[in-house]
MOPAC internal coordinates of N, CA, C and O (Angstrom, degrees):
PM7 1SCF
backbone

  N    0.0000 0     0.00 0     0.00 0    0    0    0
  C    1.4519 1     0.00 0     0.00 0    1    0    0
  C    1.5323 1   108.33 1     0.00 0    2    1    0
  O    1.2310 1   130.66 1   -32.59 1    3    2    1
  N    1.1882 1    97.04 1   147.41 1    3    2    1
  C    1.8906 1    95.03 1  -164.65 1    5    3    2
  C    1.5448 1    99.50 1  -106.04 1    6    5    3
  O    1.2310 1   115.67 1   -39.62 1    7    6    5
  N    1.2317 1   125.83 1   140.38 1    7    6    5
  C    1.5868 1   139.81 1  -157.55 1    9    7    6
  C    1.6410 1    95.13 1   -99.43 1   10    9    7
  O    1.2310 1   131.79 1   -62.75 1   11   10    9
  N    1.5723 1    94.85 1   117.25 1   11   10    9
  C    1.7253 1   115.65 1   170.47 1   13   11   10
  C    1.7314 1   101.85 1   -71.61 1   14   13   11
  O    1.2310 1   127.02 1   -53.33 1   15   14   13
  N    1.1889 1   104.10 1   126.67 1   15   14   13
  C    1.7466 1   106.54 1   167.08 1   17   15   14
  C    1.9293 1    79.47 1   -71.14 1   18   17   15
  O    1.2310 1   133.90 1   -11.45 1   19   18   17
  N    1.6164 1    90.73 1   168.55 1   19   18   17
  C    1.5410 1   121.96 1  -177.77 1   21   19   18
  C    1.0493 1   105.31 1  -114.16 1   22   21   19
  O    1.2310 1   127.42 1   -72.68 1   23   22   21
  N    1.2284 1   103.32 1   107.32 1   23   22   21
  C    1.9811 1   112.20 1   177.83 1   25   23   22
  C    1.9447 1   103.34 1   -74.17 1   26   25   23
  O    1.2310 1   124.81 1   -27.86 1   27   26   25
  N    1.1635 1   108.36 1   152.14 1   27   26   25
  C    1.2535 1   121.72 1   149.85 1   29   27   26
  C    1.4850 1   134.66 1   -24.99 1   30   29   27
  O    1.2310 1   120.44 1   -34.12 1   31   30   29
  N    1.4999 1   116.76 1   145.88 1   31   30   29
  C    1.3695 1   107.13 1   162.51 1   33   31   30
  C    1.3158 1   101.91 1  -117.15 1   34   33   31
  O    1.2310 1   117.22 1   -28.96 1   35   34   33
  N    1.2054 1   122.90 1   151.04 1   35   34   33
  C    1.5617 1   127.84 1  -157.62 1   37   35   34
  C    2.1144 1    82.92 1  -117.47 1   38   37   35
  O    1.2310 1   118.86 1   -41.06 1   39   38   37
  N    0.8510 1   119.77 1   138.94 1   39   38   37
  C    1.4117 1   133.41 1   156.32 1   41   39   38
  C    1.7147 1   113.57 1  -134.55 1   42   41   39
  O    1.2310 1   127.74 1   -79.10 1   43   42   41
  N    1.3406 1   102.71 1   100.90 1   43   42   41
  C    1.2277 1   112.29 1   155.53 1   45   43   42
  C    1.7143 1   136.25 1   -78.57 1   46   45   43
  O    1.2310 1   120.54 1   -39.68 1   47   46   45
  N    1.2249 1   116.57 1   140.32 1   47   46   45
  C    1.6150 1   121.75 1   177.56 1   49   47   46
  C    1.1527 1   122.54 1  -129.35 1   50   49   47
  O    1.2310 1   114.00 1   -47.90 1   51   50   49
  N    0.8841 1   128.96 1   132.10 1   51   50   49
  C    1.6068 1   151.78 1  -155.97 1   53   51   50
  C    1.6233 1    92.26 1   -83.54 1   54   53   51
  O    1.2310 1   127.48 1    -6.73 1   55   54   53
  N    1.6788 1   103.21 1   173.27 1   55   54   53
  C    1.4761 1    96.45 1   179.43 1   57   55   54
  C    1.6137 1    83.08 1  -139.14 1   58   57   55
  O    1.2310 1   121.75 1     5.60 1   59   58   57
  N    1.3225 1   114.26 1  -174.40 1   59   58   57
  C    1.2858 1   149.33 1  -145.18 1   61   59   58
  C    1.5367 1   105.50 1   -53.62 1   62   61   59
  O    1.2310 1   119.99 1   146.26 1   63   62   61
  N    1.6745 1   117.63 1   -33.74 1   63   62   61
  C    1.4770 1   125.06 1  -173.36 1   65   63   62
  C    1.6080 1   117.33 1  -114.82 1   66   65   63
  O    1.2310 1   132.33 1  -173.82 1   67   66   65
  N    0.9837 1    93.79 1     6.18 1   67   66   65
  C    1.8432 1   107.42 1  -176.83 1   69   67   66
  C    1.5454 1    98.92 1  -122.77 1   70   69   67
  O    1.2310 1   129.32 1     0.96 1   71   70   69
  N    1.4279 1    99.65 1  -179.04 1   71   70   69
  C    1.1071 1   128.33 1  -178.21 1   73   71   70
  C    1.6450 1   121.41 1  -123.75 1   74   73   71
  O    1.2310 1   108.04 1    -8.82 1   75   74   73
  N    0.9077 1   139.94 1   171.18 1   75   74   73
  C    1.7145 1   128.67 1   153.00 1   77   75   74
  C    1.5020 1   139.34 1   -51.61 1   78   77   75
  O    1.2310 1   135.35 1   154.34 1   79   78   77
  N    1.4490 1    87.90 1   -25.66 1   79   78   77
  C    1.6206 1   101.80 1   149.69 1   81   79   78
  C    1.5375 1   128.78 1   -80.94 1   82   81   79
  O    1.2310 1   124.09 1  -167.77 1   83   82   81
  N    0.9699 1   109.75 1    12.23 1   83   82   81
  C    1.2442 1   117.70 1   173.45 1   85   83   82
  C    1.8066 1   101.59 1   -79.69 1   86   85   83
  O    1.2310 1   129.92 1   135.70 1   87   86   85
  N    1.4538 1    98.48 1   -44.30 1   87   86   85
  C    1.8481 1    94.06 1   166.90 1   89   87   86
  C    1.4462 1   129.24 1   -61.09 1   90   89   87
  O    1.2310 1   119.46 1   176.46 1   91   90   89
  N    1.4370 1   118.64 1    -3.54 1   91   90   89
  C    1.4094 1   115.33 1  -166.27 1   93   91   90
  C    1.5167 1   120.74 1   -47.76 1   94   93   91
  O    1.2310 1   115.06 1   170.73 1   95   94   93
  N    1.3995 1   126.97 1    -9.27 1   95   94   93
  C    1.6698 1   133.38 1  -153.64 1   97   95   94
  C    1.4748 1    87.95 1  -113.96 1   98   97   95
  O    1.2310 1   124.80 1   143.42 1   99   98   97
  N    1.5207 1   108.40 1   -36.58 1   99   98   97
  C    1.7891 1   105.12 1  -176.68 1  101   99   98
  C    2.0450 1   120.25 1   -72.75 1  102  101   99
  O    1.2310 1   134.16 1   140.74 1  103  102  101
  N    1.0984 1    90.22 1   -39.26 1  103  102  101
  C    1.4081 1   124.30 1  -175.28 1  105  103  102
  C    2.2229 1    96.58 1   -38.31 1  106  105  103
  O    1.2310 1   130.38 1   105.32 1  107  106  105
  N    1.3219 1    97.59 1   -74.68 1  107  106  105
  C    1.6642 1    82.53 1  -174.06 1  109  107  106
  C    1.0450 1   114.85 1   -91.41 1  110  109  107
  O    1.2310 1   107.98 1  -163.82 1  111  110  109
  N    1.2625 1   140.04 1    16.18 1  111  110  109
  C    1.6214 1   120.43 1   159.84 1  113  111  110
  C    1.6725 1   109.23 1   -78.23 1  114  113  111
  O    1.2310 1   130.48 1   164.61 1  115  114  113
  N    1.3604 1    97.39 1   -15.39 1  115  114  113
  C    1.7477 1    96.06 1  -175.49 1  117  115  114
  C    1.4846 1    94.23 1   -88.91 1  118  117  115
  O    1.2310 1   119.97 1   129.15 1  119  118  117
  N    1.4707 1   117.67 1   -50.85 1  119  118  117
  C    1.9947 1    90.47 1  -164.46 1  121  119  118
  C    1.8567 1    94.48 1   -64.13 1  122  121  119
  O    1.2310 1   115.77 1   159.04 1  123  122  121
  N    1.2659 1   125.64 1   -20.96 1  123  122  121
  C    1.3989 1   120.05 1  -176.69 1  125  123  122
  C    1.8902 1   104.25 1   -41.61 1  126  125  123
  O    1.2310 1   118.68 1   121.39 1  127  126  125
  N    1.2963 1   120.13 1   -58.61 1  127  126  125
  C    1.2262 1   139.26 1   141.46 1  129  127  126
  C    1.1748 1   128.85 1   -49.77 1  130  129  127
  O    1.2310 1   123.00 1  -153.07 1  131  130  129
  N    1.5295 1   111.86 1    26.93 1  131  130  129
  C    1.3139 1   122.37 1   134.65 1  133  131  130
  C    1.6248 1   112.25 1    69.18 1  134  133  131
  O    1.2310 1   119.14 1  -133.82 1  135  134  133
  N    1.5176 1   119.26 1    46.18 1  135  134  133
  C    2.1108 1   116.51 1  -129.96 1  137  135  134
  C    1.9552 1    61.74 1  -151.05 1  138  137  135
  O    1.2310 1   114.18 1   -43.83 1  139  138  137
  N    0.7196 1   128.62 1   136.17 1  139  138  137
  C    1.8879 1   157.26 1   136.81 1  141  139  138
  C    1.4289 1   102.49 1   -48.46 1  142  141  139
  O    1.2310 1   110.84 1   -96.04 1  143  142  141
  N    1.0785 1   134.84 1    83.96 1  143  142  141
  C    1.6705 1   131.18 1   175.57 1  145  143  142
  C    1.3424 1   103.63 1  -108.83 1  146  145  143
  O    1.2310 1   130.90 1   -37.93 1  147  146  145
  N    1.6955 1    96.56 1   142.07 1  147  146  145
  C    1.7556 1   121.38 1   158.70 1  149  147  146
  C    1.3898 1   108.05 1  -114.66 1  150  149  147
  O    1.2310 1   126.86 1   -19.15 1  151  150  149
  N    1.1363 1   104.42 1   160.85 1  151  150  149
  C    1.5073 1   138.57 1   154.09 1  153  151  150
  C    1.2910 1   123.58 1  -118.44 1  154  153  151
  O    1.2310 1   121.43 1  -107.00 1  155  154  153
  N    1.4756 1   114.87 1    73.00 1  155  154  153
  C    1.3326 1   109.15 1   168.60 1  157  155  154
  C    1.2347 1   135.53 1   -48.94 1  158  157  155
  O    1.2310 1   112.00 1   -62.96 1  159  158  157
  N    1.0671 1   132.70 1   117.04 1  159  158  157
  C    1.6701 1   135.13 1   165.99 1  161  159  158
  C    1.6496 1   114.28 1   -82.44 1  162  161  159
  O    1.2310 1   138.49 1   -54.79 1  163  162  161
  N    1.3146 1    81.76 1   125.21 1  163  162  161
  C    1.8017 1   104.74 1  -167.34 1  165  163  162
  C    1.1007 1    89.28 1   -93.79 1  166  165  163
  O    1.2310 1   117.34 1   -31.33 1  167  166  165
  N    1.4535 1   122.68 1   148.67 1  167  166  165
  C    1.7721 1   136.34 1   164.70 1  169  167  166
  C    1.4859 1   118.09 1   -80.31 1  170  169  167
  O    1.2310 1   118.83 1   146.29 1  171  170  169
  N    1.6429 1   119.84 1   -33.71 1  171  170  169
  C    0.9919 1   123.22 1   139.17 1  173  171  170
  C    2.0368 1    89.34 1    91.30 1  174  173  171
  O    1.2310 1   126.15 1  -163.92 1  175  174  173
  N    1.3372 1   105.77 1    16.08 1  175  174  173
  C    0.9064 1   115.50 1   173.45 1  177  175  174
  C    1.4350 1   132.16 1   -90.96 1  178  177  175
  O    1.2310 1   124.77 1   144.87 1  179  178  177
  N    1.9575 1   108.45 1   -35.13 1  179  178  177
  C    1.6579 1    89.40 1   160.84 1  181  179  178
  C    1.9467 1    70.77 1  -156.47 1  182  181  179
  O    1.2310 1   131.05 1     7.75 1  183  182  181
  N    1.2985 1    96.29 1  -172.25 1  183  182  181
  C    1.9422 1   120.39 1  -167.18 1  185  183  182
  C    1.8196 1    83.06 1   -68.27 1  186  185  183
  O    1.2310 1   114.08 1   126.85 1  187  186  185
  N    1.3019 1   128.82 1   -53.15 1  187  186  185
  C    1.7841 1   132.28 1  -166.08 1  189  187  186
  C    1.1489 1    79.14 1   -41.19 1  190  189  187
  O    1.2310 1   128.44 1    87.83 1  191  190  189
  N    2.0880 1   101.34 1   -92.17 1  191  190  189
  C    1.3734 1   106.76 1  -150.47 1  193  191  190
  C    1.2572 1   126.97 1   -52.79 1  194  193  191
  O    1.2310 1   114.26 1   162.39 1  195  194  193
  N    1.3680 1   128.47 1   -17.61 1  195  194  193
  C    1.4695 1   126.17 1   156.92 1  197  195  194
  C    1.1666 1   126.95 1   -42.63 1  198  197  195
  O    1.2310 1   119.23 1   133.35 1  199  198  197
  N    1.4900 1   119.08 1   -46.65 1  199  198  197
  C    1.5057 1   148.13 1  -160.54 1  201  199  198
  C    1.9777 1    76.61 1   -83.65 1  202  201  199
  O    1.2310 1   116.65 1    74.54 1  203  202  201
  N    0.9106 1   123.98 1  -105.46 1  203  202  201
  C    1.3425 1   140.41 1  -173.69 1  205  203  202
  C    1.7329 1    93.04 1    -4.51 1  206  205  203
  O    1.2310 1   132.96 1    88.75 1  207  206  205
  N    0.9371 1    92.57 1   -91.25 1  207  206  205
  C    1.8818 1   109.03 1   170.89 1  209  207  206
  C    1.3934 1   105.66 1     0.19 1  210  209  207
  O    1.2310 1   128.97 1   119.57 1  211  210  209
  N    1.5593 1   100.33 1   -60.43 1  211  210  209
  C    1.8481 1   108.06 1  -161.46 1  213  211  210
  C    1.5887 1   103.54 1   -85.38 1  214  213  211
  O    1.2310 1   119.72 1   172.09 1  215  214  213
  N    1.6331 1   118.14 1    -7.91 1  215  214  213
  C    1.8038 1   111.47 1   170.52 1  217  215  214
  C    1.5274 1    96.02 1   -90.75 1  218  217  215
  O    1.2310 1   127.10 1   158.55 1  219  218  217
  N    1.0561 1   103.94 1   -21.45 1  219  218  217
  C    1.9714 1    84.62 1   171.69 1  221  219  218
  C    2.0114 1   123.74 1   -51.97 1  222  221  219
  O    1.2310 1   132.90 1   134.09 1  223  222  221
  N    1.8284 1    92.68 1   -45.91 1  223  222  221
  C    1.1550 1    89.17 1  -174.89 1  225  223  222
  C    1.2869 1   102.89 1   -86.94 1  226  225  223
  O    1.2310 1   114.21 1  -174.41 1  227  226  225
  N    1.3855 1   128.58 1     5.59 1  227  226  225
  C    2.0588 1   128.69 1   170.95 1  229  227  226
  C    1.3595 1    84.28 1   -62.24 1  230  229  227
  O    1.2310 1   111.74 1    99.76 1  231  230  229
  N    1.7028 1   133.16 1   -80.24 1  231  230  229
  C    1.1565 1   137.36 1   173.58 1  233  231  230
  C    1.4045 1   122.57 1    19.52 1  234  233  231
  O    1.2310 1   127.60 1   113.42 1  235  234  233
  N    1.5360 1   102.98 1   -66.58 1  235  234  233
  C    1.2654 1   126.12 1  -147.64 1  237  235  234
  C    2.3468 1   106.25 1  -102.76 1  238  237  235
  O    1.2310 1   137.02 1   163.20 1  239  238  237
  N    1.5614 1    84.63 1   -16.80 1  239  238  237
  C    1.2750 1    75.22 1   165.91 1  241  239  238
  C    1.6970 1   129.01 1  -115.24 1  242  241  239
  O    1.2310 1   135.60 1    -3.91 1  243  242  241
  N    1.4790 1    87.41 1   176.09 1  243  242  241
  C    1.7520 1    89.81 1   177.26 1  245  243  242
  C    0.9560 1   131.91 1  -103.60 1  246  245  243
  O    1.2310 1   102.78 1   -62.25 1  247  246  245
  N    1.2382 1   149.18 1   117.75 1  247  246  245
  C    1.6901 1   152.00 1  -158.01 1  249  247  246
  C    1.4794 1   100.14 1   -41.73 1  250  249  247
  O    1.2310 1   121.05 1   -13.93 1  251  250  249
  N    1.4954 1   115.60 1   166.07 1  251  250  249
  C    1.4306 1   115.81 1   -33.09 1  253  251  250
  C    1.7991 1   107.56 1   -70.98 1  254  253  251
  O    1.2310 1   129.19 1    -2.75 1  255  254  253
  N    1.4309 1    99.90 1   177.25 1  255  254  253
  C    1.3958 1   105.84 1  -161.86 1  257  255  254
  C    1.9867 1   105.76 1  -129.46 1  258  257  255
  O    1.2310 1   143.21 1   -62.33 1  259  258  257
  N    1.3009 1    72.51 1   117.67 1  259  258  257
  C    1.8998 1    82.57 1   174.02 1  261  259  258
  C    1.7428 1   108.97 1   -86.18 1  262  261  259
  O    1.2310 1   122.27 1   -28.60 1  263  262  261
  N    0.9063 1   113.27 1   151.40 1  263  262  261
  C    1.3904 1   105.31 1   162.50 1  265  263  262
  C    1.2815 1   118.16 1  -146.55 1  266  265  263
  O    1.2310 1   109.06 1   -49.66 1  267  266  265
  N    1.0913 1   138.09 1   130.34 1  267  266  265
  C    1.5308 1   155.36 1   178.67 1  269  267  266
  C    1.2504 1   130.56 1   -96.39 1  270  269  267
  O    1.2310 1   112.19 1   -82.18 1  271  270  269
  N    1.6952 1   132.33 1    97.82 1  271  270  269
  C    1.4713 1   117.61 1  -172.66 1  273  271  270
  C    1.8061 1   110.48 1  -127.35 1  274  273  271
  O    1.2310 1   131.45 1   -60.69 1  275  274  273
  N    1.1434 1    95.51 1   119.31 1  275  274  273
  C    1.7071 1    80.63 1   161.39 1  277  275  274
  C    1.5325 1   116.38 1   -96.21 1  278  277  275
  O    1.2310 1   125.95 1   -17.08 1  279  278  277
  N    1.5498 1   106.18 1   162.92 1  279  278  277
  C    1.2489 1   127.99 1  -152.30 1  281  279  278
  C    1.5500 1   119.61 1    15.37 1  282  281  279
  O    1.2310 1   129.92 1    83.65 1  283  282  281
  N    1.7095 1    98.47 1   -96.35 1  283  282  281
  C    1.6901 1    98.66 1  -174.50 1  285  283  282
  C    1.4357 1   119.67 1   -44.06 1  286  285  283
  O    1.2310 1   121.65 1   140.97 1  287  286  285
  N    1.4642 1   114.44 1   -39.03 1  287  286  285
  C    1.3170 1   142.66 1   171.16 1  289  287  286
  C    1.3425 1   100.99 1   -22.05 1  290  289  287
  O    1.2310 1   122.88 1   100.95 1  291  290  289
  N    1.1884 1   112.09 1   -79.05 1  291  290  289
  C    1.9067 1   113.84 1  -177.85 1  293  291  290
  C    1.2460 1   131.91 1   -51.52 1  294  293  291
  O    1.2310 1   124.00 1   175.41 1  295  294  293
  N    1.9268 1   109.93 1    -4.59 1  295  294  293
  C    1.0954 1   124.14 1   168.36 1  297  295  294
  C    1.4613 1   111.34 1   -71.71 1  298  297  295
  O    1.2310 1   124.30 1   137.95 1  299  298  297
  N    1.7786 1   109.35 1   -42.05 1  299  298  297
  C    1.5862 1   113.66 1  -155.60 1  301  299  298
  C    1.4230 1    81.27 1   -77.83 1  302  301  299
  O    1.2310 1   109.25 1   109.02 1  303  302  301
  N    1.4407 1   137.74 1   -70.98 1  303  302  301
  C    1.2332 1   156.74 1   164.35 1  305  303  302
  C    1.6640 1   103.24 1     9.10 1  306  305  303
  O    1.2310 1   124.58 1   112.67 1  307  306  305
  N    1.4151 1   108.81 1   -67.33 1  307  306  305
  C    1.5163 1   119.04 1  -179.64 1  309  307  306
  C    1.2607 1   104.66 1   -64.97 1  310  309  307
  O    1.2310 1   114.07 1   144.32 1  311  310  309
  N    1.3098 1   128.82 1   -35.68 1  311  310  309
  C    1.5630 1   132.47 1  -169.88 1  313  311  310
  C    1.5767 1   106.57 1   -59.18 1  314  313  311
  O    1.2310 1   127.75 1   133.38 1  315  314  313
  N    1.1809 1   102.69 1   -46.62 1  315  314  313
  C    1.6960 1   112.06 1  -157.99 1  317  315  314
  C    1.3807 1   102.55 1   -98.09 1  318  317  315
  O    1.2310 1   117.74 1   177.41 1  319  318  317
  N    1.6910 1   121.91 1    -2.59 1  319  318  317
  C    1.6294 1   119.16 1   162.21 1  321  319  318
  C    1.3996 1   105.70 1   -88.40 1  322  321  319
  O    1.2310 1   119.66 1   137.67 1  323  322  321
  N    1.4309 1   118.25 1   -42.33 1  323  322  321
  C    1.7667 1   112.53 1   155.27 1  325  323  322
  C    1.2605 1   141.69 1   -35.84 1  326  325  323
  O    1.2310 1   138.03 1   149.45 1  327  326  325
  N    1.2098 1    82.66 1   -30.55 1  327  326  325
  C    2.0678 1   103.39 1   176.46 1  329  327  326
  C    1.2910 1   111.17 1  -131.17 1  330  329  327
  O    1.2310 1   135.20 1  -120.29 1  331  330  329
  N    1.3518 1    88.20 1    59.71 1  331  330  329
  C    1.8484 1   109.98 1   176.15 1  333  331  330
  C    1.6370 1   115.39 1    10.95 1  334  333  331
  O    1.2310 1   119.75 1  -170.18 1  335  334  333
  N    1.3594 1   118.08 1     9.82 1  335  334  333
  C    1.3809 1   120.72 1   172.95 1  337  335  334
  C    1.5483 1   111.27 1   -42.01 1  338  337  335
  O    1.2310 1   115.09 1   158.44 1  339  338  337
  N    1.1464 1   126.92 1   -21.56 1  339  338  337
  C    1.5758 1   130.27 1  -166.47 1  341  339  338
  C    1.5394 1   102.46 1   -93.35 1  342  341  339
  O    1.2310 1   121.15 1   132.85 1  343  342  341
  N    1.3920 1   115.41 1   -47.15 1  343  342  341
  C    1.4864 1   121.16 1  -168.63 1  345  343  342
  C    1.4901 1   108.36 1   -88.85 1  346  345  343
  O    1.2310 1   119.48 1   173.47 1  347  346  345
  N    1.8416 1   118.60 1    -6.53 1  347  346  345
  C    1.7648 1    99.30 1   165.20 1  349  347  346
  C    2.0040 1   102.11 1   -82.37 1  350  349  347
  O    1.2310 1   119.36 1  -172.64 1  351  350  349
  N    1.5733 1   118.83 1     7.36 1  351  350  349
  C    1.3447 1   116.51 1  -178.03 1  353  351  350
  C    1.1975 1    99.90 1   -86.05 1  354  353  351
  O    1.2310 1   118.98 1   149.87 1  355  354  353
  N    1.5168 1   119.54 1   -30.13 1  355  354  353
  C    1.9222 1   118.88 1  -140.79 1  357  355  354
  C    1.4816 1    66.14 1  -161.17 1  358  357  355
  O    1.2310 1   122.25 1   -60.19 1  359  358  357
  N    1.5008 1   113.30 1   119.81 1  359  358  357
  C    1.7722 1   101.36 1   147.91 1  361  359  358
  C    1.9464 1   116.71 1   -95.47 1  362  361  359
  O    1.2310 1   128.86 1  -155.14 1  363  362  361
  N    1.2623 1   100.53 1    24.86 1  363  362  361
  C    1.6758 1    96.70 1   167.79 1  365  363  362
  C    1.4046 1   106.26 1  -126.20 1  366  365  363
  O    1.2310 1   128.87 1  -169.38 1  367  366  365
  N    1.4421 1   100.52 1    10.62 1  367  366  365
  C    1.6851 1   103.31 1   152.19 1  369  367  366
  C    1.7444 1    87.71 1    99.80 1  370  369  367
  O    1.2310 1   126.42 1    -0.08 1  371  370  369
  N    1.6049 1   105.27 1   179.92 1  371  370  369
  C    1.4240 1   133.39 1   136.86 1  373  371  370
  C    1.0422 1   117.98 1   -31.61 1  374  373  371
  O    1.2310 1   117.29 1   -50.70 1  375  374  373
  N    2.1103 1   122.77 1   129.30 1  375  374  373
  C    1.3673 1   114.86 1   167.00 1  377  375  374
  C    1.4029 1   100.18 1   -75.39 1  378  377  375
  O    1.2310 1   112.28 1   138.91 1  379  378  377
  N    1.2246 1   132.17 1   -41.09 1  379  378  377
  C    1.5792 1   130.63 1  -163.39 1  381  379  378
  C    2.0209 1   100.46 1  -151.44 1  382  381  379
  O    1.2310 1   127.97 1   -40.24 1  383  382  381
  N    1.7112 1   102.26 1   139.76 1  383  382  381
  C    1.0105 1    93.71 1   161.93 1  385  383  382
  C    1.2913 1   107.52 1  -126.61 1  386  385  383
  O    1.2310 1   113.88 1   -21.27 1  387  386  385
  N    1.2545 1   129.19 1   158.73 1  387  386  385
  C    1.2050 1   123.80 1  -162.33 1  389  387  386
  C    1.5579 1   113.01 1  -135.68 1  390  389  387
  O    1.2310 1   113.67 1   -57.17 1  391  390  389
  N    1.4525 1   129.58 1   122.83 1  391  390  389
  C    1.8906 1   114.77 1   173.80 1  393  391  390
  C    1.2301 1    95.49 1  -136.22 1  394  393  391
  O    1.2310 1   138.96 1   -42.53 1  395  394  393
  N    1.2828 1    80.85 1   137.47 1  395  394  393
  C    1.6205 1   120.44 1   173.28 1  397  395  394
  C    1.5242 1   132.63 1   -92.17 1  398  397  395
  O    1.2310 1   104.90 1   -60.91 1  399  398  397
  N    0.9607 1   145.52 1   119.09 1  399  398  397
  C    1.7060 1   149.73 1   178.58 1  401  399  398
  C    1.3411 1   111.99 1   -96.66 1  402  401  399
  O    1.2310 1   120.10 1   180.00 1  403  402  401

């Protein structure tokens, strides 16, 4: 049996004036590329529940882990690499994090 490399999970995050649909145009060229993508939806209710919000979808993915945020995004993003929330998912961390403006 011939051994599949393990693609990425891409988790995207919205920032402060959007929503998760704001990714809808990004969303299938990546699973097209064969990539496990989220769109987390932030509550947008305080810096925690944001942070909280975005270990739900750590939860849900499978190493390694991309992550994508515009603006506010890189706030929650930074929050939850501060509070190792990212590395009890992946303990060699994030393959890539990425913020956007």
């Amino acid at each position: 049996m011939a051994m599949v490399e393990k693609r990425a999970t891409v988790i995207l995050v919205h920032g402060a004036w959007a929503g998760g649909s704001s990714w809808a145009n990004v969303i299938p060229p990546l699973r097209d590329l064969g990539l496990e993508v989220f769109a987390a939806p932030i509550p947008m209710t305080s810096l925690g529940d944001d942070v909280a919000a975005l270990t739900r979808y750590l939860d849900r993915a499978s190493a390694p882990v991309v992550l994508v945020g515009h603006a506010y995004a890189g706030e929650i993003i930074a929050e939850a690499v501060t509070h190792d929330e990212i590395a009890k998912h992946d303990p060699s961390g994030p393959t890539e994090i990425t913020y956007e403006q």
